[in-house]
N, C-alpha and C positions, 0 to 999 in steps of 0.2 A: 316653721320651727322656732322654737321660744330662741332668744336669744340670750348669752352668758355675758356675765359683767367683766369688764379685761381684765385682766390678770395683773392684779399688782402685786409686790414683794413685801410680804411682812417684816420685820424687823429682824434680823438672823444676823448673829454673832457667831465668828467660828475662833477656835484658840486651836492651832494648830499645836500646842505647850499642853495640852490637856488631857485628862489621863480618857477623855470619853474618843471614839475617832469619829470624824469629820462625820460621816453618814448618821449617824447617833445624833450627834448634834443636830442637823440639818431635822432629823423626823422629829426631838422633843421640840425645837422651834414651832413646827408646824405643827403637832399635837398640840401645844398651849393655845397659838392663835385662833386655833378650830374650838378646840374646849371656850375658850374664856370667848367667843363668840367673833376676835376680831376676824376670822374669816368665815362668811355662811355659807349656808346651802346651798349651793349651784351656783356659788363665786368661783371664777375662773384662776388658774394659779398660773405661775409663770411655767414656759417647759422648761427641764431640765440644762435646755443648751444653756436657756437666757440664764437659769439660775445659777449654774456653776459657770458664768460668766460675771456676773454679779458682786457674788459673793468672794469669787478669787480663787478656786480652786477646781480641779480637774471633773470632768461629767460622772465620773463613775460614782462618787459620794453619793451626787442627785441622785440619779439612778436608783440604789440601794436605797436612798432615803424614800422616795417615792414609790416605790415595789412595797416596801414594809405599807408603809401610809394606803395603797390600795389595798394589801391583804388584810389589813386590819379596818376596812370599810370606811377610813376617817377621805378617803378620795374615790372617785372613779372615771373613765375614760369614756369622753364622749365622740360619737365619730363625727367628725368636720368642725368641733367644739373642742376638742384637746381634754384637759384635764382640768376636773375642777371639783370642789369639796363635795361630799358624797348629797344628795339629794334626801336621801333616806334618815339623816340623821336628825334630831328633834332642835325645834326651832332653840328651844329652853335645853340648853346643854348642862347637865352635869357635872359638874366639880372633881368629882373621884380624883384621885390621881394627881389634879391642881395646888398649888400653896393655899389653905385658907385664906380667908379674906377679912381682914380684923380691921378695926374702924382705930383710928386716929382719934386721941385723946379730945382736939378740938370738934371733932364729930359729936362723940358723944356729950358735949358740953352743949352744943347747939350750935346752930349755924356760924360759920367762921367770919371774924370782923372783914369790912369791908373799910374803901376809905371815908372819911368823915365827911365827905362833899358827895359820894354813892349814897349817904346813908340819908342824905336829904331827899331824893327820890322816892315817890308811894309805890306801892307794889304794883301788876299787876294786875292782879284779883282785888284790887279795890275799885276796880273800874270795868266787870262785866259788860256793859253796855259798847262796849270802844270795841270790843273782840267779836260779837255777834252779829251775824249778818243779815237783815231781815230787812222788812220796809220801814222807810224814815232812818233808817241809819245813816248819820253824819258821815260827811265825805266820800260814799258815793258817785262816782258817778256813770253815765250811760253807756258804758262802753261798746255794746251791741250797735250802738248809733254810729262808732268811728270808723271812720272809712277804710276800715282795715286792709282791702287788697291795695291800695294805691300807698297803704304803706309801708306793706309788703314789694312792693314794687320798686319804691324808693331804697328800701333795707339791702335787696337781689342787686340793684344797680350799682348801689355803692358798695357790695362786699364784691362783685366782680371788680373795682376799679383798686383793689387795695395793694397799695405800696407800703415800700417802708416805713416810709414818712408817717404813713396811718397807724400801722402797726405800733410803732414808738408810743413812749412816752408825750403828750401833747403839753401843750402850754397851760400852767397852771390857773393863768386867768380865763381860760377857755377857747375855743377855734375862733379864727377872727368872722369865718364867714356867717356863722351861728349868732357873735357879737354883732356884728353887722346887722345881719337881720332882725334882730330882737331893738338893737337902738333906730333904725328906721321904721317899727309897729311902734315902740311908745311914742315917740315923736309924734307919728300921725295920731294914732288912736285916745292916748293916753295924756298929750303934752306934757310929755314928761323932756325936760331939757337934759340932753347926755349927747354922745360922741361913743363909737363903739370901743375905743380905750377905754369909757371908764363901767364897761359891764362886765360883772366876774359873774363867770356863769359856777353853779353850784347843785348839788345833790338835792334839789326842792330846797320849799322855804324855812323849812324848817334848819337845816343847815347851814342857810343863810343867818336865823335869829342867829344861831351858837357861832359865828364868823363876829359878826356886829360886836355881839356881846365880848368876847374875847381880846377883840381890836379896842372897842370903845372904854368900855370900865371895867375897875379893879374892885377887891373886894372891899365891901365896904360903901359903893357908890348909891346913890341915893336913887330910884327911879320911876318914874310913873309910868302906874298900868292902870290903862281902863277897867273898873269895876262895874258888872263882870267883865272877865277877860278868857283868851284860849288857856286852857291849863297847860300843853308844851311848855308855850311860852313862861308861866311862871317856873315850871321845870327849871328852863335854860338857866333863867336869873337866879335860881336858889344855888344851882350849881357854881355860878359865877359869884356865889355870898354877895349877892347884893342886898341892899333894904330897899322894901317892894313898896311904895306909896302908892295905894288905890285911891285910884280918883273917878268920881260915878259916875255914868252916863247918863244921859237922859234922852228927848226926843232931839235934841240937836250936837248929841254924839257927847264926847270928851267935856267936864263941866272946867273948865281951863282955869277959871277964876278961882275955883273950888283947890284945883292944886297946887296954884299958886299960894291960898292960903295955908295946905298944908306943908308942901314945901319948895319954895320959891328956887333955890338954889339945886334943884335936882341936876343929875348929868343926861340925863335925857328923858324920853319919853315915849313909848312904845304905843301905835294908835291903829286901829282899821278904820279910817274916815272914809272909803267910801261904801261901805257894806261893812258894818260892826259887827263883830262875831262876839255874842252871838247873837244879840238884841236886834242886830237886821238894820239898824236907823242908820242915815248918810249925817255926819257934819255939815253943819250949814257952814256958810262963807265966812259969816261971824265969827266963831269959834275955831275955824282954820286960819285965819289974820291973826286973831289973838295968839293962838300959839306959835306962829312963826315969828311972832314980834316979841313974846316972851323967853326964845329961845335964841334968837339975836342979843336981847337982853342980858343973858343971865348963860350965855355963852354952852348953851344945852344942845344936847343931839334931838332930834325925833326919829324916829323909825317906821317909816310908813307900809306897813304889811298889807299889800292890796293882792289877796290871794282870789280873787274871784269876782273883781268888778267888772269883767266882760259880762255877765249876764244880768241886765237891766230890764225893767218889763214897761214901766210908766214913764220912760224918756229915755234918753241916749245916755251912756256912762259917763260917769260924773269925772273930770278932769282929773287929774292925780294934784295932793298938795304939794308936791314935788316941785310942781311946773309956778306954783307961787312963792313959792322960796328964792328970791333975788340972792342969798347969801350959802347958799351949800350948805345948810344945816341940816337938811334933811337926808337919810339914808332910805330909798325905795327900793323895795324887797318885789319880787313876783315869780310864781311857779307855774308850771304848763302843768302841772297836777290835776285840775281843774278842769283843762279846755281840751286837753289833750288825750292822756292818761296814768292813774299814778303812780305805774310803776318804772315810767319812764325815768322818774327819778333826776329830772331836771328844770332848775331854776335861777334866777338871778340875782343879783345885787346893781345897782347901780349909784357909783359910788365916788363922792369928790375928786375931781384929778389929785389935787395935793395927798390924797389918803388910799387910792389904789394901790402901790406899792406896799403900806400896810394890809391892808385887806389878801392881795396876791400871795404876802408871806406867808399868811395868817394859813391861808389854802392850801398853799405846797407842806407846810406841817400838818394838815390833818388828813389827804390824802393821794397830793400829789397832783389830781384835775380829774375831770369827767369822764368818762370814755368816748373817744373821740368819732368813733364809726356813727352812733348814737345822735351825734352832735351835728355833724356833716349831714346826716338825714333830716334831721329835724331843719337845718336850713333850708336845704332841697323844699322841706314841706314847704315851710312859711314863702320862700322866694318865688316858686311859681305858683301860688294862689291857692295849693289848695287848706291852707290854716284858715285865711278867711273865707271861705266858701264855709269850710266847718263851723267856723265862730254864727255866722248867719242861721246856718242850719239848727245849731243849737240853743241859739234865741229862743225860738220856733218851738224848740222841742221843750224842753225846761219852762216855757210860759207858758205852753198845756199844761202842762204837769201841775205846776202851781194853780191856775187856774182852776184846774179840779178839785184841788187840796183845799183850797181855799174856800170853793163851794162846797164841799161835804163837809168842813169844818165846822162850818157855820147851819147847813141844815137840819145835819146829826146831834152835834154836840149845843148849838144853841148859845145861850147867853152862860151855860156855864163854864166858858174861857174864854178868853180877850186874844185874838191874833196881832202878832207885832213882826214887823221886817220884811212882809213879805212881798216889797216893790224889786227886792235883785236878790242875786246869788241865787243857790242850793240849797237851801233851810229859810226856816221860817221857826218861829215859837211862841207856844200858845203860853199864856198866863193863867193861873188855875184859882180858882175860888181858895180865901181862904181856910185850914184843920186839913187840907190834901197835903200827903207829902209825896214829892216828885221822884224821888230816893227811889220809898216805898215802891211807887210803881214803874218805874224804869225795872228794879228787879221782877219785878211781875210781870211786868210786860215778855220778858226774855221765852217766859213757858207760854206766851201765845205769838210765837213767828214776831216779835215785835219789836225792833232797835228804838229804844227812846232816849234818849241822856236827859239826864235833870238839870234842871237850867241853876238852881242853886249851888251845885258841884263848882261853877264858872265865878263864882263871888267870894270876897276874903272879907270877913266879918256878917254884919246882915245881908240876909239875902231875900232874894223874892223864890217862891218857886212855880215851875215851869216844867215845859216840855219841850225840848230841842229837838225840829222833824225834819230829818234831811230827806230831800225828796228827788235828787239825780241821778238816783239808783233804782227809785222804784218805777213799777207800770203804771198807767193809767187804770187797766183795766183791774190792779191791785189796789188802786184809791178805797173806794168804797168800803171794801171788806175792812181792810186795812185801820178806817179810821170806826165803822161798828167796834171793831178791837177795843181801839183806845177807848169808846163812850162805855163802854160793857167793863173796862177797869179804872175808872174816873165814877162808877154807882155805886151801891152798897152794896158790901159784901154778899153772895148768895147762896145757897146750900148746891143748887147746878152748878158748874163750873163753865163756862165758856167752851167749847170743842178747842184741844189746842191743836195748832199748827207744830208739824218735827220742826225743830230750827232750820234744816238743811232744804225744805221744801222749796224756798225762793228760788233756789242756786238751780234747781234740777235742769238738766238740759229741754224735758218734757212742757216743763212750766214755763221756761223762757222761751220756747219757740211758740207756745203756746199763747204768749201774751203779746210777743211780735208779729202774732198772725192777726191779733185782734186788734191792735194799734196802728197797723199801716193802713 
């Protein structure tokens, strides 16, 4: 038997002072919420005991209101289901009988002001390719591949052990055992120098930037971002009214020199040094000396966003700049988004002793702390093995992946685009013959099954353009087709059209078991 949604109480005012009686009241109540839609079709109502408990007065009103409300079809009685809005009545209700509904002077003037720090945000529908799910879409990743019953296992074990203590409110800089664990991975993995005091754990990285930002500078503060760079990230800072100094990358990451000349006195500096998003390239040594000795200098932050440098293919993951910083200048950012999965919705800071206490504030004002059941699991993962059993497993999986990408790339598409990034991470990007625009075809891509972001969107002034191919979401056995796609809209236009793919095709449960039968 289908099952009923609970019965919650709509809004119901009685005036006991009022010339209508009590029963009267209770049925217009419930006529409007059923009209104006706030209760549907086969919503469950409260019974009469609960509601003349409720609302404060004796059962008989309910009764009477409820009796009219079934004779007049707006309810009816189910058995072992109780009572609830009638089934028969049409999804799109009718007005009759309701107050008109008249629009608000600022309505019809157009959309109503927002504040002047919202209004530096793009909409949106100006970014089609972020919302579409298909192959090479950025930030993907395998999820089918995560050991999902064992952590299920872990989730069953810890909601059986739950006490008060759990239930409460937790500590804003996050569970010590979760800290714990995460400062004994960078240490080994990462060398990254911290203590589990000083990791505030956070909602992903992204939340992390808008913590940093908040904490670090004011409006007005001067800051360098690698050009290109993630657009969140410029997000963050336009909201924090800062001035954005793009500073270009090249084959040896961050041109340091370059930003020095444009502006030496910045308050910090925002970098992915070991996996550049999006451009793919690692920071040489050179250039991470340089800016840690410029920012000693000149008394500046860096911000080290290392959101996916566990997956390395042509050597073992590049140190964190972190762990070269003698002087605490540096703020290292990192999210289990990546390794784990994203809706997990947990990441880190790690963050100078002297400036924890700021950063902890910064947290308990914007939401208080993590969810701690969440937190206590994810230790459990990483403490008995099974995080690094996954990180291993996913090397493995992700360097097929690429591997193939990289080989059709190159025997489909040929000399007409240059691949760059593709030694780590999840994406890789192609560079496109000059008269293409990346725009253009990212939108086009969309009506063939296709996620592509254009690699020019990520630059603030000149830009190059490109294609951005996230590839830890897609199959293997989806490579191939996948990248026909892109050579078939990288030709000349044709009077045939390409066969399109539904957009939803990827997602189908038929298709993904389909493609894990042919990849194991």
């Amino acid at each position: 038997m289908k099952r009923v949604a609970s019965g919650f109480l709509p809004m119901i005012v009685v005036d006991r002072r009022g010339s209508q009686p009590l029963h009267r009241q209770i049925y217009n109540a419930f006529r409007a919420a059923i009209v104006d839609g706030r209760l549907h079709p086969g919503q469950r109502v409260p019974s009469t005991r609960i509601l003349a408990r409720e609302i404060g007065v004796s059962r008989f009103p309910a009764l009477n209101a409820y009796a009219q409300l079934l004779a007049e079809g707006y309810l009816e009685s189910r058995a072992g289901s109780g009572t609830v809005v009638s089934a028969s009545l049409p999804e799109q209700m009718t007005t009759s009988g309701a107050p008109a509904k008249t629009k608000s002077p600022s309505l019809r003037r157009g959309p109503r002001p927002a504040s002047r720090r919202c209004s530096r945000l793009p909409r949106t529908q100006d970014f089609p390719w972020m919302v579409h799910f298909g192959p090479f879409r950025v930030g993907q990743v395998a999820v089918d591949e995560f050991p999902a019953q064992i952590w299920s296992n872990l989730v069953a074990r810890r909601s059986r052990r739950l006490d008060a203590a759990s239930m409460h409110y937790g500590e804003p800089i996050g569970h010590e055992s979760l800290r714990r664990a995460i400062a004994n991975y960078l240490k080994i993995s990462r060398s990254v120098r911290c203590e589990a005091d000083q990791i505030l754990i956070v909602n992903g990285s992204q939340q992390a930037l808008e913590i940093t930002a908040r904490v670090l500078l004011d409006a007005g503060s001067q800051v360098w971002i690698e050009n290109p760079s993630y657009r969140l990230l410029r997000d963050v800072l336009a909201l924090s009214e800062c001035q954005l100094v793009p500073v270009p990358v090249d084959s040896e990451g961050l041109n340091v020199a370059d930003g020095i000349r444009k502006q030496r006195r910045a308050r910090a500096a925002f970098v992915t040094p070991s996996h550049q998003f999006p451009l793919g390239v690692t920071m040489s040594a050179s250039r991470r000396l340089q800016l840690i000795e410029w920012a000693q200098r000149s008394g500046a932050w860096i911000i080290e966003d290392d959101y996916d440098s566990e997956y390395r293919y042509e050597s073992l993951p590049i140190a964190s700049l972190q762990g070269l910083d003698p002087n605490s200048r540096v703020i290292y950012i990192g999210t289990f988004s990546k390794v784990v999965f994203p809706s997990l919705r947990l990441g880190y800071i790690v963050v100078p002793p002297d400036l924890i206490g700021r950063f902890a504030g910064m947290r308990r004002v914007m939401d208080l702390g993590a969810p701690t059941l969440y937190q206590e699991v994810l230790a459990d993962f990483i403490e008995e093995g099974h995080f690094a059993r996954h990180l291993r497993r996913m090397r493995i999986h992700y360097g097929t992946l690429r591997r193939v990408l990289v080989d059709n790339l190159i025997s489909i598409l040929g000399d007409s685009i240059e691949v760059v990034g593709d030694e780590a991470g999840m994406h890789l990007t192609v560079l496109l013959r000059k008269g293409q625009s990346d725009e253009d075809l990212a939108h086009r891509a969309i009506d063939h099954g296709l996620s592509l972001w254009p690699l020019s969107r990520m630059y603030l002034g000149e830009s190059r353009q490109g294609l951005i191919l996230g590839f830890g979401g897609t199959r293997v056995r989806e490579i191939p087709e996948a990248v026909r796609r892109v050579h078939y809209l990288l030709g000349p236009v044709r009077s045939t059209p390409y066969p399109k793919v539904p957009h939803d095709v990827m997602s189908r449960p038929e298709i993904i078991q389909t493609c894990r039968d042919s990849d194991s």
